[in-house]
C-alpha positions as semicolon CSV with decimal commas, in nm:
position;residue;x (nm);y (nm);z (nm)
1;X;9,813;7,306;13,057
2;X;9,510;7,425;12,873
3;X;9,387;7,044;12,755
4;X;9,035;7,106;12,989
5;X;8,953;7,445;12,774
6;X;9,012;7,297;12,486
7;X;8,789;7,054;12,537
8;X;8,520;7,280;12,603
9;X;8,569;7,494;12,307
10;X;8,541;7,181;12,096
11;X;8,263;7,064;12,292
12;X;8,108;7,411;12,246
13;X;8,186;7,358;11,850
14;X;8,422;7,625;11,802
15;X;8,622;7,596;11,453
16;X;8,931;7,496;11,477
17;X;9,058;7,810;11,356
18;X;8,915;7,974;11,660
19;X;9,041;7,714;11,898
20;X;9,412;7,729;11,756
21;X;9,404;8,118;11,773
22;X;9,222;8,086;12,159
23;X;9,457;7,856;12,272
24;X;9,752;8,017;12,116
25;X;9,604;8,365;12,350
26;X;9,561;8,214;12,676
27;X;9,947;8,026;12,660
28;X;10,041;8,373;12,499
29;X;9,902;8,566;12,844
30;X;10,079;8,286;13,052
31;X;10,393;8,292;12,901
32;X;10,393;8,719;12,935
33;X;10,308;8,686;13,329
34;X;10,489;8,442;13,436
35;X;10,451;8,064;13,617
36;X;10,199;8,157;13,815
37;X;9,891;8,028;13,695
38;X;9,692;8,233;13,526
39;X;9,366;8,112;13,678
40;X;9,534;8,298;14,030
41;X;9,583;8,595;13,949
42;X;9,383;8,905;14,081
43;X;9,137;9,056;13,814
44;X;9,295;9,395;13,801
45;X;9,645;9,215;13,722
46;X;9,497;9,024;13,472
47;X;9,324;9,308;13,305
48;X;9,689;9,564;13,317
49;X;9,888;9,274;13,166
50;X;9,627;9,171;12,896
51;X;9,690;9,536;12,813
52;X;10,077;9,550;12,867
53;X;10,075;9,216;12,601
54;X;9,830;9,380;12,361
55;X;10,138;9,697;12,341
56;X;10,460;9,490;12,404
57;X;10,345;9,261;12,128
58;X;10,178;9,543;11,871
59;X;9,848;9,335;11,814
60;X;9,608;9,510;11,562
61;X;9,242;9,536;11,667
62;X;9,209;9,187;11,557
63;X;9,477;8,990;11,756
64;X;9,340;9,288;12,079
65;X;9,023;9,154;12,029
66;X;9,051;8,738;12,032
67;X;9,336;8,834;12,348
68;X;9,016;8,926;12,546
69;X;8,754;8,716;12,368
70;X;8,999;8,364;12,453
71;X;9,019;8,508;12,827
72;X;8,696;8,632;12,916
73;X;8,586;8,245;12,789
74;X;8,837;8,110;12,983
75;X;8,763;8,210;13,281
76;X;8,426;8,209;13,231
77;X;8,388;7,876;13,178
78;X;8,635;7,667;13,348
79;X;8,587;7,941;13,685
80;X;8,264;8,063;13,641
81;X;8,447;8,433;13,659
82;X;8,298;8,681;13,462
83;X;8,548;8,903;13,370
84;X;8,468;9,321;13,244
85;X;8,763;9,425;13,011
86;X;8,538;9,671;12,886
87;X;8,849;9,965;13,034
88;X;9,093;9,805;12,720
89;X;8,871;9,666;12,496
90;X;8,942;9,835;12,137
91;X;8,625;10,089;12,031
92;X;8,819;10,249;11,760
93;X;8,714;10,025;11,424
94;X;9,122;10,049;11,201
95;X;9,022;10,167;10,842
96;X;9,305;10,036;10,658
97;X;9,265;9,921;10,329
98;X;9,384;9,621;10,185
99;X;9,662;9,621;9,875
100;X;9,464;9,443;9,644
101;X;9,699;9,251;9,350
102;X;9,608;9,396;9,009
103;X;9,524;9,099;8,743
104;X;9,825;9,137;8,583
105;X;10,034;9,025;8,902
106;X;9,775;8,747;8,958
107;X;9,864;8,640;8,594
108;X;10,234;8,647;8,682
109;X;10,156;8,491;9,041
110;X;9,997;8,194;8,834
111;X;10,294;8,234;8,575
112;X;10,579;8,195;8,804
113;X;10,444;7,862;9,048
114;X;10,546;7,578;8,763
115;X;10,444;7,266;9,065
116;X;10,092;7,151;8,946
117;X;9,950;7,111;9,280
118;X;10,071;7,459;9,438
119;X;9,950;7,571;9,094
120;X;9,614;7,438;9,139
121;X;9,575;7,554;9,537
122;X;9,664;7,924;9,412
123;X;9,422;7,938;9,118
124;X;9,133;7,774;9,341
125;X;9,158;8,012;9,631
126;X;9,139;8,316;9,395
127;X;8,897;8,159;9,098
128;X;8,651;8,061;9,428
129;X;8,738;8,369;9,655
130;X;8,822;8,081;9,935
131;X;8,955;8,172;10,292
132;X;9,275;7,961;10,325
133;X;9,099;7,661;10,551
134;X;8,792;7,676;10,329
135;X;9,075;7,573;10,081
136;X;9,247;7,340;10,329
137;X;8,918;7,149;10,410
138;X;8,768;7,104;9,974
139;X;8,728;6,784;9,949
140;X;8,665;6,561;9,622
141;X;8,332;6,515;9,689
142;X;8,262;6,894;9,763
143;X;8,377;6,981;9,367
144;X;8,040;6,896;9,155
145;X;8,179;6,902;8,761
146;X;7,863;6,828;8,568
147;X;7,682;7,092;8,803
148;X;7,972;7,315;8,785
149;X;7,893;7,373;9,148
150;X;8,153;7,383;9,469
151;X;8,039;7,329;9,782
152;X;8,183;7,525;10,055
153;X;8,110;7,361;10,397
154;X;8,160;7,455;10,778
155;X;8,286;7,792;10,654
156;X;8,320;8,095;10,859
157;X;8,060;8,073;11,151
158;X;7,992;7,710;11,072
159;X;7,770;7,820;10,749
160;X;7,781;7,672;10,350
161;X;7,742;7,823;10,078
162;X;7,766;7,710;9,709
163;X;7,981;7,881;9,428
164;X;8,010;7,884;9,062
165;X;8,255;7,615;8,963
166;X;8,472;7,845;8,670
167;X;8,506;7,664;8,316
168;X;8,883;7,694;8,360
169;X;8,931;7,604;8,675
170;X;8,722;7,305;8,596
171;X;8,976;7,208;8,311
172;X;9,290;7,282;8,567
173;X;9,160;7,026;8,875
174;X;9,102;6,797;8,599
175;X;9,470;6,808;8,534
176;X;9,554;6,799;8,884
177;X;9,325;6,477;8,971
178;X;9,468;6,292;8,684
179;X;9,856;6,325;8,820
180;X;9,763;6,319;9,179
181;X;9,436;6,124;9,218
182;X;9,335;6,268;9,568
183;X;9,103;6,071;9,775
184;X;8,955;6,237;10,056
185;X;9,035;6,587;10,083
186;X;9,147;6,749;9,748
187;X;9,496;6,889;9,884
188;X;9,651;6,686;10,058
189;X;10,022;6,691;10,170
190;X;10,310;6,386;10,307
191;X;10,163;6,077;10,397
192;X;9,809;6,192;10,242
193;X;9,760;6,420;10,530
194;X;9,569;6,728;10,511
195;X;9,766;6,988;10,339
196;X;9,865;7,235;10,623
197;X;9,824;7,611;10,657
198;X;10,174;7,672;10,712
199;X;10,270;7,516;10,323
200;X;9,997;7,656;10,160
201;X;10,135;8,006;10,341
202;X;10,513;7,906;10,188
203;X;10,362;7,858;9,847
204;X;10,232;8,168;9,775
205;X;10,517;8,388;9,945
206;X;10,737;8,182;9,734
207;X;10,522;8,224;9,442
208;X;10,554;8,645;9,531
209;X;10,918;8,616;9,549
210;X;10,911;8,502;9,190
211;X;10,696;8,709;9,032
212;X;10,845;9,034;9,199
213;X;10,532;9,160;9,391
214;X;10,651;9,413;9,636
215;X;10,318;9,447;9,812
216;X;10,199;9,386;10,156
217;X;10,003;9,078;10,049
218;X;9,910;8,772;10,188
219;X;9,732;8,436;10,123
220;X;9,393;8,607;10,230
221;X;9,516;8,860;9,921
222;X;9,378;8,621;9,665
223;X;9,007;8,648;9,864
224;X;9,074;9,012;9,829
225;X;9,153;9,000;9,406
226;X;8,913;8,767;9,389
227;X;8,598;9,044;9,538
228;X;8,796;9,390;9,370
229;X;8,835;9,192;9,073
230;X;8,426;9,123;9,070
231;X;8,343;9,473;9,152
232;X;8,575;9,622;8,889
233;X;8,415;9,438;8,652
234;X;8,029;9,510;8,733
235;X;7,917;9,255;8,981
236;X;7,653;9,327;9,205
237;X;7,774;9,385;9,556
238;X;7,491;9,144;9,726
239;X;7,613;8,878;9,484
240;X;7,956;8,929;9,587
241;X;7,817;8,896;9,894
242;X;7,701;8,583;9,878
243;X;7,956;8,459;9,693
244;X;8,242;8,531;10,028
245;X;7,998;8,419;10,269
246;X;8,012;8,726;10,445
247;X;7,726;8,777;10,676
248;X;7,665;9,139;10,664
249;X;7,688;9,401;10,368
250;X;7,934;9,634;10,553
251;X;8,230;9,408;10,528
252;X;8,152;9,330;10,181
253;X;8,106;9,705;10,112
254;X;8,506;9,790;10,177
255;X;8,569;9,653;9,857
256;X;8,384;9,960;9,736
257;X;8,649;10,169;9,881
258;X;8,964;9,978;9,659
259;X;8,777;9,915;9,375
260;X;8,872;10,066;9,023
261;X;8,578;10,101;8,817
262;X;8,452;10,422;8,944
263;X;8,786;10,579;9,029
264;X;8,942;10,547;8,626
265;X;8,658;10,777;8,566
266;X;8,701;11,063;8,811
267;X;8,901;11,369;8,664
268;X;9,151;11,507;8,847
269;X;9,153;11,901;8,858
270;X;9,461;11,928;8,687
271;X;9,217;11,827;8,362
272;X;9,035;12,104;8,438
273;X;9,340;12,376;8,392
274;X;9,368;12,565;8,072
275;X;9,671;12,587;7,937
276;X;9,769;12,922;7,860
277;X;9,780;13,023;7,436
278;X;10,195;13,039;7,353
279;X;10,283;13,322;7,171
């Protein structure tokens, strides 16, 4: 139904992160209102049930957000109809924090996943601090050894960076090249296919099951280790920085806020309190 916008989005050289989640919007609205197509409908229809799918399905700021990014493009571009959805569109910025995995339950993460190649996946996305299709899309050639270089390409916003290529994770894709001699892209799943998202997702909630970690975590969780993890232990934030690929300091600078290296060393008042002499 939606083959002529996808198109465009690839022609417009979207990732195809951003066309899955796009696509997965627009059939989303179309689905909510109904078999009439959604290019008919009236603009103040459109913009009451964007907002009565952004409540009946509880999106976050995030999911709110590509809802009226994916429409405002679509019709936009395949009915040159601009669309104002400025009335719904979130202004509020959510301050949650992430649950960030302590090294210890990385250690037993790593502990309890005995395959070689799930091993390998979970140990590169934290030892890298990958995104899961920056993980998806390492290929053999991107992995410089004698360098001890990775080369991250076409990440987030289309952009590359380069990363430090740890000593031990050198010594574990070593291991994992020798049993499974990858060709093209370094994970790869049935048939030599690209390993999908929706495996590499199963892996590590598997992995969680086993070692007993109780916390809202996620795949992205290992990114999040990976950046705490840094900052506990004295890295600079810019390098950090550089090292995620994040365009601006701000996001980095969150990791501020769940870091432990400042907070072990903050009193609480209850130090403070004198215990009476006993007599």
């Amino acid at each position: 139904m939606f083959v002529k916008f996808r198109k465009i989005l690839q022609l417009k050289r979207y990732s195809e992160s951003t066309i899955k989640n796009y696509m997965h919007m627009v059939a989303t609205f179309q689905e909510h209102v109904g078999n009439t197509p959604i290019h008919k409908l009236d603009t103040a229809f459109i913009i009451k049930h964007a907002a009565d799918l952004v409540a009946a399905k509880n999106y976050g700021a995030s999911s709110h957000k590509q809802l009226i990014g994916a429409l405002s493009l679509y019709y936009k571009e395949l009915y040159k109809r601009p669309m104002d959805f400025s009335m719904i569109y979130p202004t509020r910025k959510e301050h949650s924090l992430p649950e960030i995995l302590a090294k210890e339950e990385v250690l037993e993460l790593f502990s309890q996943t005995k395959n070689l190649k799930h091993l390998t996946i979970l140990k590169t996305i934290y030892a890298l601090g990958l995104r899961r299709s920056e993980a998806l899309n390492l290929k053999v050639a991107d992995i410089d050894g004698k360098r001890k270089l990775v080369h991250i390409k076409s990440a987030k916003g289309k952009k590359d960076r380069i990363v430090p290529l740890p000593d031990k994770l050198l010594v574990q894709l070593r291991e994992y090249y020798r049993s499974y001699k990858p060709k093209n892209h370094l994970f790869y799943g049935a048939n030599r296919s690209q390993y999908s998202a929706a495996s590499i997702r199963n892996v590590f909630k598997a992995a969680c099951k086993r070692a007993k970690i109780t916390k809202n975590v996620t795949l992205h969780s290992l990114r999040h280790a990976y950046a705490t993890h840094l900052m506990d232990a004295g890295t600079d934030v810019r390098m950090i920085q550089q090292l995620l690929g994040h365009e601006s300091i701000k996001t980095t600078m969150r990791y501020t806020h769940v870091t432990t290296r400042s907070l072990l060393h903050v009193p609480s008042p209850l130090d403070f309190l004198e215990q009476p002499p006993k007599t």
